[in-house]
DRENROVEX-890516 format. One record per atom (N, C-alpha, C, O, CB): residue in one letter; x, y, z. Coordinates in steps of 0.2 Angstrom, whole numbers, padded with zeros to 4 digits, always signed. Atoms other than C-alpha are relative to their C-alpha. Glycine has a CB too. Layout:
N
AXYZ;...
***
This chain:
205
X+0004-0006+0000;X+0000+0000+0000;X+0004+0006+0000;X+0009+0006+0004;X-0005+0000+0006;X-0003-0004+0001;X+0007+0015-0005;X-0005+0005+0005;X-0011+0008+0006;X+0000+0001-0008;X+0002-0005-0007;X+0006+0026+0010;X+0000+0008+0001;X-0001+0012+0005;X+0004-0002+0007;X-0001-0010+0002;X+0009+0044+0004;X-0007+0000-0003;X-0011+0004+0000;X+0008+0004-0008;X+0004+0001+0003;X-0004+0041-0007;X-0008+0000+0005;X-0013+0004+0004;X+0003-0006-0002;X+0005+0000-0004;X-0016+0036+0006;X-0002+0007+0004;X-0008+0009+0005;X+0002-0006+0005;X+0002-0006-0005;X-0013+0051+0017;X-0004+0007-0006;X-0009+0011-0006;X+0010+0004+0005;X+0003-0007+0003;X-0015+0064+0004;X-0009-0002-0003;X-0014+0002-0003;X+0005+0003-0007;X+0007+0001-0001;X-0031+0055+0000;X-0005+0001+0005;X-0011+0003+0004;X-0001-0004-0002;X+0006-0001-0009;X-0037+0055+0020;X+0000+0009-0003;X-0005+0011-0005;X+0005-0003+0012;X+0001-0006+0000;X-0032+0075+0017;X-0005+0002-0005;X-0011+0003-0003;X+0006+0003+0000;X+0007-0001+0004;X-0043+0078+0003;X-0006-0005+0001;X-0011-0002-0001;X+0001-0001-0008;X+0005+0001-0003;X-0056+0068+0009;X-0004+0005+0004;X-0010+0007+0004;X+0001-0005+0002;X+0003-0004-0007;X-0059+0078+0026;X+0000+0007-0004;X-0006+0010-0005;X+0006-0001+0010;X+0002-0008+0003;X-0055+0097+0015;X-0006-0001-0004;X-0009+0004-0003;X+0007+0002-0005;X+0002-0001+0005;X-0066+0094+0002;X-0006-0005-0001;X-0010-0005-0006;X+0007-0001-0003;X+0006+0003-0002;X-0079+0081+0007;X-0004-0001+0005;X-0001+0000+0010;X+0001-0004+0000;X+0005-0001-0004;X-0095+0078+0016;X+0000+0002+0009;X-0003+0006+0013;X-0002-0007-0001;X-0001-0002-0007;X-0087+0079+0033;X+0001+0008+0001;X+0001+0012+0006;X+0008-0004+0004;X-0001-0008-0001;X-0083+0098+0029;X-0005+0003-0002;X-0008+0007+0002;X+0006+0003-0002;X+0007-0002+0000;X-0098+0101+0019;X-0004-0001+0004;X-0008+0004+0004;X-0004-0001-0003;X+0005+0001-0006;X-0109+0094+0033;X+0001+0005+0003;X-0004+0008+0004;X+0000-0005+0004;X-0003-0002-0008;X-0101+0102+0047;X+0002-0004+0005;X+0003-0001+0011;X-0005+0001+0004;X-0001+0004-0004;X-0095+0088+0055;X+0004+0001+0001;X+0004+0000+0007;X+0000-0004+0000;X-0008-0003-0002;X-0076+0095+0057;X-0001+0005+0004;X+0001+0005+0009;X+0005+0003-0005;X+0004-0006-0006;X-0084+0109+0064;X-0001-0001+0008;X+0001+0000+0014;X-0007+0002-0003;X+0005+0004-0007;X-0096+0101+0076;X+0006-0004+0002;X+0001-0006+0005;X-0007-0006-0002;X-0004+0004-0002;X-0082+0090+0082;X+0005+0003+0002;X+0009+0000+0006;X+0001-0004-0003;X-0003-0005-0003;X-0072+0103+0084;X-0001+0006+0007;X+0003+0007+0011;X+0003+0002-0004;X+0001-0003-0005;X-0081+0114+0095;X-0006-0002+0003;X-0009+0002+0007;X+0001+0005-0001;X+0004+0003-0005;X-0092+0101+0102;X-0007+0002+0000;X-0009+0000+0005;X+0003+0002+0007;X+0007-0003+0002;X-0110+0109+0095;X-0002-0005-0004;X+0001-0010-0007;X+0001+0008-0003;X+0004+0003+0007;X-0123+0101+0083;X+0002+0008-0005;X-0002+0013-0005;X-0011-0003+0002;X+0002-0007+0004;X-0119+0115+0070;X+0003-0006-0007;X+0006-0011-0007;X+0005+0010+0003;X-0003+0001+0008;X-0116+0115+0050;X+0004+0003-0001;X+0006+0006+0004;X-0003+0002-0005;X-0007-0004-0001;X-0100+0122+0043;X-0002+0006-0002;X+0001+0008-0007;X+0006-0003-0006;X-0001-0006+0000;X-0106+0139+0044;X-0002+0001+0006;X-0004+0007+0008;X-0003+0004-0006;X+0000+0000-0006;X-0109+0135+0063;X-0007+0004+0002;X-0008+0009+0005;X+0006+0004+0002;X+0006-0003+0000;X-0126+0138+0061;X-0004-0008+0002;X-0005-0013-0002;X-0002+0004-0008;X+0003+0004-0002;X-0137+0127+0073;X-0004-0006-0002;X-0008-0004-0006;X-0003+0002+0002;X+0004+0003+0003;X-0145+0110+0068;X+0000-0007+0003;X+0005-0009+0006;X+0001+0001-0007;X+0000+0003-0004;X-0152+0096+0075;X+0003-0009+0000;X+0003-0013-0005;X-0007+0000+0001;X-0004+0006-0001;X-0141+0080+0083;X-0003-0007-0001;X-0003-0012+0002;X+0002+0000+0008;X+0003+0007+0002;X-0148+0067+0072;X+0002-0001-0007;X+0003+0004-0010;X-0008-0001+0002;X-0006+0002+0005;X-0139+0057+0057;X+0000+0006-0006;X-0005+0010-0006;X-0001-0008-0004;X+0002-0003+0006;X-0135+0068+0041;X-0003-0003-0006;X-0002+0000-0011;X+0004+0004-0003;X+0006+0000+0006;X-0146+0059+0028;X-0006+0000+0004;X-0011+0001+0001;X-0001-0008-0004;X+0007-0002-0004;X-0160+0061+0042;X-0001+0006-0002;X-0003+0006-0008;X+0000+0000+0008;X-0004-0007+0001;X-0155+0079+0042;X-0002+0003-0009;X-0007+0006-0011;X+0009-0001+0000;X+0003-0001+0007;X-0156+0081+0023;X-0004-0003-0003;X-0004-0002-0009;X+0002-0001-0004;X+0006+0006+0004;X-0172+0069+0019;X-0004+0006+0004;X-0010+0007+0001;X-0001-0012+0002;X+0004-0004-0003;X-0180+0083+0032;X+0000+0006-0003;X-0005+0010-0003;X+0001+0001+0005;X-0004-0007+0003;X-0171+0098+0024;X-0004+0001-0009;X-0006+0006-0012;X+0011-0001+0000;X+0002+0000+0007;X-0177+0093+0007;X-0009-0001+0000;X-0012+0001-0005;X+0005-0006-0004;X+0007+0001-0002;X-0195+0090+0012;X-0004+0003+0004;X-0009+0003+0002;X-0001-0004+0001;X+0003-0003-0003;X-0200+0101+0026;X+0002+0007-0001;X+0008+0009-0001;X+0000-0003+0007;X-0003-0005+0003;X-0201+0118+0021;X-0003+0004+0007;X+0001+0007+0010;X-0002+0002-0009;X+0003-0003-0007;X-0213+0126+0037;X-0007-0007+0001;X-0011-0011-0002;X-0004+0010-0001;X+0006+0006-0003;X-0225+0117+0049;X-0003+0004+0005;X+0000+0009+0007;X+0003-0006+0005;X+0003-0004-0006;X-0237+0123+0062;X+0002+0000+0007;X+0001+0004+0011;X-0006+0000+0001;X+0001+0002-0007;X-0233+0114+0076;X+0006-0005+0002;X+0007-0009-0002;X-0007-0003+0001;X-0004+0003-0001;X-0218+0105+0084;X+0002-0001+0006;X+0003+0004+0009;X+0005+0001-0004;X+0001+0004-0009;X-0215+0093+0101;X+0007-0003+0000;X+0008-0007-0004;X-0006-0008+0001;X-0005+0003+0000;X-0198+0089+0106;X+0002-0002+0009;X+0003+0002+0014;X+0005+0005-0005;X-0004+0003-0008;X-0192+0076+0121;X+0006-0001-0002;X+0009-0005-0004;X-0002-0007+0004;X-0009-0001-0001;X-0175+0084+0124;X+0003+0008-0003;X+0003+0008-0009;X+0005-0007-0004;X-0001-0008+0004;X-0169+0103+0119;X+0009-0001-0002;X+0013-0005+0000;X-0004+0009+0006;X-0006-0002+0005;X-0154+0108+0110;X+0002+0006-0004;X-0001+0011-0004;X+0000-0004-0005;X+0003-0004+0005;X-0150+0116+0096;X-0004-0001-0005;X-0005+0003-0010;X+0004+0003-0003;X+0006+0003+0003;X-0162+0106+0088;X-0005+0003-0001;X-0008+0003-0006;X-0003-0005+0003;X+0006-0007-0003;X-0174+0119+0096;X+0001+0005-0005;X-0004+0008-0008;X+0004+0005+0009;X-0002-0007+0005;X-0166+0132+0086;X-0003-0002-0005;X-0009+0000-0007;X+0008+0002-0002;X+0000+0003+0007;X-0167+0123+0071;X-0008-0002-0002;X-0010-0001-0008;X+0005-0007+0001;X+0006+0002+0002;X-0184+0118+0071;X-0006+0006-0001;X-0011+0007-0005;X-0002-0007+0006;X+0003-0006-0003;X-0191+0136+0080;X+0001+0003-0007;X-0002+0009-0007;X+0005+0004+0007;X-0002-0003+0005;X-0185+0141+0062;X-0005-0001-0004;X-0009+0003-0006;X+0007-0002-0003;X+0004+0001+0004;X-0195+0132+0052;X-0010-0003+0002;X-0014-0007-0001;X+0004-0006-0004;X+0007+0003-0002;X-0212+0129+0063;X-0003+0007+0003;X+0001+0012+0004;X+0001-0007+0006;X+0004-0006-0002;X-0225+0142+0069;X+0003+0000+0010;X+0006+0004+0013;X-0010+0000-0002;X-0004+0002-0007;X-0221+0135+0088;X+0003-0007+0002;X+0001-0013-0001;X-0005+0000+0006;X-0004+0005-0001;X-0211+0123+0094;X+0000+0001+0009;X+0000+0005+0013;X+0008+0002-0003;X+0004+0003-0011;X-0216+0114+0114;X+0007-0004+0002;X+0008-0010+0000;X-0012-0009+0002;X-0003+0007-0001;X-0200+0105+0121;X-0001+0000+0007;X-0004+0005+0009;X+0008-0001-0003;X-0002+0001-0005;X-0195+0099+0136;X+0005-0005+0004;X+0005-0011+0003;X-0003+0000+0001;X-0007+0001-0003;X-0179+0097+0147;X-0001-0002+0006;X-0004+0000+0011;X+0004+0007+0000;X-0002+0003-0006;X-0174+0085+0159;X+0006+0003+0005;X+0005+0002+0011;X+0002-0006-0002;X-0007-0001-0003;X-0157+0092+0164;X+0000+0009+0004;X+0002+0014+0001;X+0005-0001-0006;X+0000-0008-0002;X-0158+0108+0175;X+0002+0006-0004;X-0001+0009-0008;X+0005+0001+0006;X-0007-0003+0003;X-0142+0115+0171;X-0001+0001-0008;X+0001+0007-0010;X+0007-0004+0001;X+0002+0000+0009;X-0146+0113+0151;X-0005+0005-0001;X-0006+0009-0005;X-0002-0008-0002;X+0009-0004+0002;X-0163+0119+0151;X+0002+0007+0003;X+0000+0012+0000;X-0010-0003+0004;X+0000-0010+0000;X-0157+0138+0160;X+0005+0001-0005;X+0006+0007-0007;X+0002+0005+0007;X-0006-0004+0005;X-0142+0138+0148;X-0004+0000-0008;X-0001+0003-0013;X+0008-0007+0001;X+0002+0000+0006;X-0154+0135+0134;X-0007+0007-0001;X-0008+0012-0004;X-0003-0008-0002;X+0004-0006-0001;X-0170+0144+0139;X+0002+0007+0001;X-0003+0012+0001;X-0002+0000+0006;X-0001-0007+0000;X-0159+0160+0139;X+0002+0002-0006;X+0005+0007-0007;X+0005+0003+0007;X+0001-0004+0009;X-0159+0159+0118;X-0004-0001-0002;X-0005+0000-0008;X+0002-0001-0005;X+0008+0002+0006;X-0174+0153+0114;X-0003+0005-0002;X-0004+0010+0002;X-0008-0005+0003;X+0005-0007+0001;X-0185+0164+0101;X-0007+0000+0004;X-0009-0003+0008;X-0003+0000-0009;X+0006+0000-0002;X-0202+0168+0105;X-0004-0005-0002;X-0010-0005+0000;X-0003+0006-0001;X+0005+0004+0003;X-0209+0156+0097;X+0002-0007+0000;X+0002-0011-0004;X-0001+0002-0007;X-0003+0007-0003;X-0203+0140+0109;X+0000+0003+0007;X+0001+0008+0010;X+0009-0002-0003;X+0002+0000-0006;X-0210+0136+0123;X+0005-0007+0005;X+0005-0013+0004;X-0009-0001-0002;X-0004+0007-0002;X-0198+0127+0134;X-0002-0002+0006;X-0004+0003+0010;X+0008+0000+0001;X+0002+0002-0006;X-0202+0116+0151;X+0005-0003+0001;X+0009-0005-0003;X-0006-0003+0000;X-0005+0006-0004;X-0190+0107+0164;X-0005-0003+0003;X-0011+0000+0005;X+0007+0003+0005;X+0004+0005-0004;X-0196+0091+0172;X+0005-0004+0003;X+0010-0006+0001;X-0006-0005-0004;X-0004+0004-0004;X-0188+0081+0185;X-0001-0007-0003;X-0006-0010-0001;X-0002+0001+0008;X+0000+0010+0002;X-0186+0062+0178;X+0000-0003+0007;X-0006-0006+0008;X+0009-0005-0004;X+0002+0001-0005;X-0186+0058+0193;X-0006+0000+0005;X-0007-0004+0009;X+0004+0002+0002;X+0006-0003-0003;X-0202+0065+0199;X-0005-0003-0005;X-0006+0000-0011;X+0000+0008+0000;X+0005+0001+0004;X-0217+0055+0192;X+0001-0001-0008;X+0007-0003-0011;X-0004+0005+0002;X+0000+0001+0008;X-0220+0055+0173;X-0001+0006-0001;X-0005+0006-0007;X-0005-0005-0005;X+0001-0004+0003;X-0221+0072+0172;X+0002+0002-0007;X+0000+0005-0011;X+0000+0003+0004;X-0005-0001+0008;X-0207+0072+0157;X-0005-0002-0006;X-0007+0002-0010;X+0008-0006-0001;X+0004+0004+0006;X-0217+0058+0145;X-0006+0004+0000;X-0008+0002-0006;X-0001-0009+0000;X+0006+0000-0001;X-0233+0065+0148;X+0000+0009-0001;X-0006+0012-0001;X-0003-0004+0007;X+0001-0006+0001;X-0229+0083+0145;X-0003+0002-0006;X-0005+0008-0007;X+0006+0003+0001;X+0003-0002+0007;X-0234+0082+0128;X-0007+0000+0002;X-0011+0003-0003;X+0001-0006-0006;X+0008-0002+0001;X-0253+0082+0134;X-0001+0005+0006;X-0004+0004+0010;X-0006-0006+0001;X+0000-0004-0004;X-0250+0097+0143;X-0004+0005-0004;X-0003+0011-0003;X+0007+0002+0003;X+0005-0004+0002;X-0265+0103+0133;X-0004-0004-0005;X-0003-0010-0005;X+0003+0007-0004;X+0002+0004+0004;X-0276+0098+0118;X+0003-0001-0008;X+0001-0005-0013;X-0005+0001+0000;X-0005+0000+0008;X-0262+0101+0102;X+0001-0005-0001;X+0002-0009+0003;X+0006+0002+0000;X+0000+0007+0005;X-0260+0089+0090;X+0006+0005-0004;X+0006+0011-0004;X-0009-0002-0006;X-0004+0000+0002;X-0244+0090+0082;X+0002-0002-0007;X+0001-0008-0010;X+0002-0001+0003;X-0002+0002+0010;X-0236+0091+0063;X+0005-0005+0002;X+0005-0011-0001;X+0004+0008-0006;X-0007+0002+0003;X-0217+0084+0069;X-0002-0002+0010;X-0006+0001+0014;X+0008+0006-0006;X+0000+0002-0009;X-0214+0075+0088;X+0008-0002+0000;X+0011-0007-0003;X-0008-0008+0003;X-0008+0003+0001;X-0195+0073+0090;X+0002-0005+0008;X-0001-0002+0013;X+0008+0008+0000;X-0001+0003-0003;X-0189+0059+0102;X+0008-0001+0001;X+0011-0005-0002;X-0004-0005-0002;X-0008+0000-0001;X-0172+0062+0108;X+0004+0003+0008;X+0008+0008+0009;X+0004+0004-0006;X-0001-0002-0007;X-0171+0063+0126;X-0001-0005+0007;X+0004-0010+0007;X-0005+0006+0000;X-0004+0006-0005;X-0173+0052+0142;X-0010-0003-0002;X-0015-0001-0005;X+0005+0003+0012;X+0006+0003+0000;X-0187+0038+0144;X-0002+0000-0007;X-0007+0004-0008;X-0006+0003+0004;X+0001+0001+0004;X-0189+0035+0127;X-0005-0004-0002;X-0010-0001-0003;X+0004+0000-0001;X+0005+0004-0001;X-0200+0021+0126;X-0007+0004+0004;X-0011+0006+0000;X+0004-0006+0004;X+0004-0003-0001;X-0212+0029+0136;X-0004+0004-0005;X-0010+0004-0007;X+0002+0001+0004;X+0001-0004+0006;X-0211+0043+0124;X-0004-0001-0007;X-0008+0002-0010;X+0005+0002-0002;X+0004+0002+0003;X-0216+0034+0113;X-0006-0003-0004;X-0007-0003-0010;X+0001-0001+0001;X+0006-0001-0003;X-0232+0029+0119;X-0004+0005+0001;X-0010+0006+0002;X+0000-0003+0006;X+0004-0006+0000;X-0236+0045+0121;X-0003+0004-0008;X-0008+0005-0011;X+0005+0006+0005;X+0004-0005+0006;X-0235+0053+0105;X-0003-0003-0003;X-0006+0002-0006;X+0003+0003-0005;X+0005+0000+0004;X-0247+0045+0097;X-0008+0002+0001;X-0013+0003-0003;X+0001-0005-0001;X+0007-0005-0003;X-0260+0054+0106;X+0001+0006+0000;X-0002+0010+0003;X-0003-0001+0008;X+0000-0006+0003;X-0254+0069+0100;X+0001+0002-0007;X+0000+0007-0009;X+0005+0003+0003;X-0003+0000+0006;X-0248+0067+0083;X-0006+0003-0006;X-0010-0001-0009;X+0003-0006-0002;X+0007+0000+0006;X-0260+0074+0070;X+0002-0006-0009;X+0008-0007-0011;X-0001+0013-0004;X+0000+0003+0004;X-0264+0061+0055;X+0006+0001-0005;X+0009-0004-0007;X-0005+0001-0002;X-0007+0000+0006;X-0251+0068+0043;X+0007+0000+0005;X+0013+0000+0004;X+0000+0008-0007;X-0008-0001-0004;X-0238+0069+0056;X+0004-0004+0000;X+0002-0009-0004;X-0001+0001+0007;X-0004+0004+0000;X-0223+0062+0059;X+0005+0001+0006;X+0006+0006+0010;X+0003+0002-0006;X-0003-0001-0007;X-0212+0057+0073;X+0007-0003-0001;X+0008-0008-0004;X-0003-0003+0006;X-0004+0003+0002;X-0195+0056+0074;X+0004-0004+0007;X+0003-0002+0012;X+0003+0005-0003;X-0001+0004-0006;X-0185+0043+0085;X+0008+0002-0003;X+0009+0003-0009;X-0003-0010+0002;X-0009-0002-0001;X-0164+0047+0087;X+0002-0006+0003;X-0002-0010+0006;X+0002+0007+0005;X-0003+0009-0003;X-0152+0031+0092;X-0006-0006-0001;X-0007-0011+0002;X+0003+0000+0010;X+0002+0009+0000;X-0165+0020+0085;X+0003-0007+0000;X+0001-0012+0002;X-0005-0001-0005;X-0005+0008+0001;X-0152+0006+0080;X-0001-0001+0011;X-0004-0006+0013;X+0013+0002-0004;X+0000+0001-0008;X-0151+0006+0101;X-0007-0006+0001;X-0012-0005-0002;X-0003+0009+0005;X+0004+0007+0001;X-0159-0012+0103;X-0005+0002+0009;X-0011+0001+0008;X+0007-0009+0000;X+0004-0004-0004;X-0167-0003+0121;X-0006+0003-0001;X-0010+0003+0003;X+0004+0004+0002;X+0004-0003+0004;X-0177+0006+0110;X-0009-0005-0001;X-0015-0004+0000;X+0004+0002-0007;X+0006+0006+0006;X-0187-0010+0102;X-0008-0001+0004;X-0013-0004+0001;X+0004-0010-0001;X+0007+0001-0004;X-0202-0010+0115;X-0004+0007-0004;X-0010+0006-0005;X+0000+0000+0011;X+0004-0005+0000;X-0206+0008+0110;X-0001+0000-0009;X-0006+0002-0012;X+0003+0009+0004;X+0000+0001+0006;X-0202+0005+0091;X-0006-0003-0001;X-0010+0000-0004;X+0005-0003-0002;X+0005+0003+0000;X-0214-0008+0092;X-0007+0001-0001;X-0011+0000-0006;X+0000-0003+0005;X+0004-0004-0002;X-0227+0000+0099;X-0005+0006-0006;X-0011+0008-0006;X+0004+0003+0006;X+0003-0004+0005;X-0228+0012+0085;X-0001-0003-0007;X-0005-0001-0011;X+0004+0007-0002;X+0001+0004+0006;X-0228-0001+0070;X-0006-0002+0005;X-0009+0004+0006;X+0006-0006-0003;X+0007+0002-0003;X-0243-0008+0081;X-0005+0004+0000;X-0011+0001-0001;X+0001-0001+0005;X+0004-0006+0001;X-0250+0009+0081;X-0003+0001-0008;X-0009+0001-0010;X+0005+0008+0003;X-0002+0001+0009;X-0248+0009+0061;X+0001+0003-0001;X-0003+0006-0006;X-0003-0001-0004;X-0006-0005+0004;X-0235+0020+0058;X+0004-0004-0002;X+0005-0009+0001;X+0004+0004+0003;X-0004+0003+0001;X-0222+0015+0046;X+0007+0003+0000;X+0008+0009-0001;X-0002-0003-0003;X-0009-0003-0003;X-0202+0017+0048;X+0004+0004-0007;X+0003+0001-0013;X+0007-0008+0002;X-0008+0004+0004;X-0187+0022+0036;X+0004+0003+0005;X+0003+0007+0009;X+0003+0003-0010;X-0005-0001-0005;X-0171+0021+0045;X+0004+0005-0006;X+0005+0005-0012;X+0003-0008+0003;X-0003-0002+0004;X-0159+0032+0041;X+0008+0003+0007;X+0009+0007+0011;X-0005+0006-0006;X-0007+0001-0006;X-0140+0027+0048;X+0004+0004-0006;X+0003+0005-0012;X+0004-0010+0004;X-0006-0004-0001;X-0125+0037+0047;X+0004+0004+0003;X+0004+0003+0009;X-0001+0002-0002;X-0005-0005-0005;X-0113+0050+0055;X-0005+0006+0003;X-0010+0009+0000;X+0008+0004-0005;X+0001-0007-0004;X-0118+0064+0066;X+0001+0005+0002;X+0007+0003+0002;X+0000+0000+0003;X-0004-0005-0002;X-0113+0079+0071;X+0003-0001+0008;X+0000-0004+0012;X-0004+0005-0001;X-0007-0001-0004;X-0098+0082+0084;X+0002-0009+0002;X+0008-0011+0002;X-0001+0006+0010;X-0006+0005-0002;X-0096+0061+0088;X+0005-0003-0007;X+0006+0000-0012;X-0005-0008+0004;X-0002+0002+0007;X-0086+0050+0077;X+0000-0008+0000;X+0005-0012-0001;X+0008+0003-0001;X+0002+0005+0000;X-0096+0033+0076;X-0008+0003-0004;X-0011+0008-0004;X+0000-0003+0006;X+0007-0004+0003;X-0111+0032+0064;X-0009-0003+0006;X-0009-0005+0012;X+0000-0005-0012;X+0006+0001-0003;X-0131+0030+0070;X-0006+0000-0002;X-0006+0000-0008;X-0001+0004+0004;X+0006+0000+0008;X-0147+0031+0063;X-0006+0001+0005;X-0008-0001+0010;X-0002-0010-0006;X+0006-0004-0002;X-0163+0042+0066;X-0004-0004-0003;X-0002-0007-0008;X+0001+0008-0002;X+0008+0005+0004;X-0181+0033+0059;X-0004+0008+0003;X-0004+0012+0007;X-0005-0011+0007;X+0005-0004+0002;X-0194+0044+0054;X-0008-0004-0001;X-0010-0008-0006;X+0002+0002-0007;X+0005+0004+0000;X-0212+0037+0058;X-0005+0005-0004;X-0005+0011-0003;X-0002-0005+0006;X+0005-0004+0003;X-0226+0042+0047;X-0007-0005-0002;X-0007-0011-0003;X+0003+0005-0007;X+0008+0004+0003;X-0245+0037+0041;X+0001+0001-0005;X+0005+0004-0009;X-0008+0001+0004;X+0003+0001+0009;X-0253+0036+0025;X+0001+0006-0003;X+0007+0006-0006;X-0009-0002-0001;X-0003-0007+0001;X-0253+0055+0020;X+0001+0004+0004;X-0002+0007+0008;X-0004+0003-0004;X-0007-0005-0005;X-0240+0065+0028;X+0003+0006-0002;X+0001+0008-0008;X+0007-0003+0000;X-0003-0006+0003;X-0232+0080+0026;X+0007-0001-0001;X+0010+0005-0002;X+0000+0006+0005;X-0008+0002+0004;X-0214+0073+0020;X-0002-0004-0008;X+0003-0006-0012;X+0004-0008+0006;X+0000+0002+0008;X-0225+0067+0002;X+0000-0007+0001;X-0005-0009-0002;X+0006+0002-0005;X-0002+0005+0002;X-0220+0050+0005;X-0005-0007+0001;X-0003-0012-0001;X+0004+0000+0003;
***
C-alpha cells in the first residue's frame, strides 16, 4: 500500500468532502450540533437531516423530548415549537436563547412521569414529535395521542436495541419506519434516526 498516497487522499477527503460540507469537522471541533457555517441544527444522522431539509419547508406545530439546538433549528421552520428538558443546568443555559416562538419546560425524571406526559400538557395535535431525550420508550407511547394524521415522529439512536419495545409499539399503532443510519454531528461513530409516518404526511411519502 502506497502510504503517501493514502494520506493525501485521507487529506482531501476531510478538506473537500462531506465531513466539511456537513459540518462535522466543525461540530467536532467545537463540540456543538452545528453546520460548517456554525449555524445550529439538530443532533440526528445527516441523511436524516437532509431527507428533512429537502421536504419540510414550514410546519405549524412541533414537540420535542429533549432541547438543543435542535430547538433552534426547528423554532426556524415551525410556527411553535413545545420542548421539554430534563437536565436543570441545560434547560437555563438554553431557555436564555430561545425565540419567542418556543415554549420550553423542565421536568424532573425523577419525579413521576411528568417528562413523557408533558406532551398532553394541553389539547395540540402536532405536525413533527422529536424523540431524543430520556425515557424513550415511554415517549413513545405518548406521541401518538398527540400526533395529528399527517404527522410524523422522529426517534434518534433507534439502532439502540433498548429502544425496540417503543419502536414496536408504533408499528402496532400503524406507523411506518425508514431508517436512516449514518454519522452525526460532533461524535465519530455512525447512528441512525427513523422517521415514523402514516398514510398522507407532510414529508409526500
Amino acid at each position: 500500500m502506497n502510504f503517501i498516497k493514502l494520506f493525501w487522499a485521507s487529506i482531501s477527503l476531510v478538506r473537500n468532502g462531506p465531513l466539511v460540507q456537513d459540518g462535522w469537522v466543525r461540530s467536532y471541533i467545537e463540540g456543538q450540533s452545528v453546520d460548517h457555517e456554525g449555524k445550529p441544527i439538530p443532533w440526528i444522522t445527516y441523511p436524516a437531516l437532509d431527507f428533512l431539509s429537502e421536504r419540510l419547508s414550514k410546519v405549524e406545530s412541533v414537540f420535542e423530548y429533549g432541547s438543543g439546538n435542535g430547538t433552534y433549528w426547528w423554532a426556524a421552520r415551525a410556527s411553535i415549537v413545545i420542548a421539554v428538558e430534563h437536565d436543570a443546568e441545560w434547560y437555563e443555559k438554553i431557555n436564555k436563547k430561545i425565540p419567542d416562538n418556543v415554549e420550553l419546560y423542565y421536568e424532573d425524571i425523577m419525579i413521576g412521569s411528568g417528562y413523557e406526559e408533558k406532551i398532553l400538557i394541553d389539547n395540540r395535535d402536532y405536525d413533527v414529535i422529536v424523540i431524543d431525550g430520556r425515557h424513550r420508550n415511554s415517549c413513545m407511547f405518548q406521541a401518538p395521542k398527540r400526533i395529528k394524521l399527517e404527522g410524523i415522529i422522529i426517534l434518534d439512536n433507534s439502532n439502540r436495541p433498548e429502544y425496540k419495545q417503543g419502536v414496536d409499539h408504533l408499528i402496532a399503532s400503524g406507523f411506518r419506519k425508514i431508517d436512516f443510519s449514518g454519522f452525526c454531528p460532533i461524535v465519530n461513530f455512525k447512528s441512525q434516526t427513523t422517521i415514523f409516518y402514516q398514510g398522507q404526511n407532510i414529508l409526500g411519502i
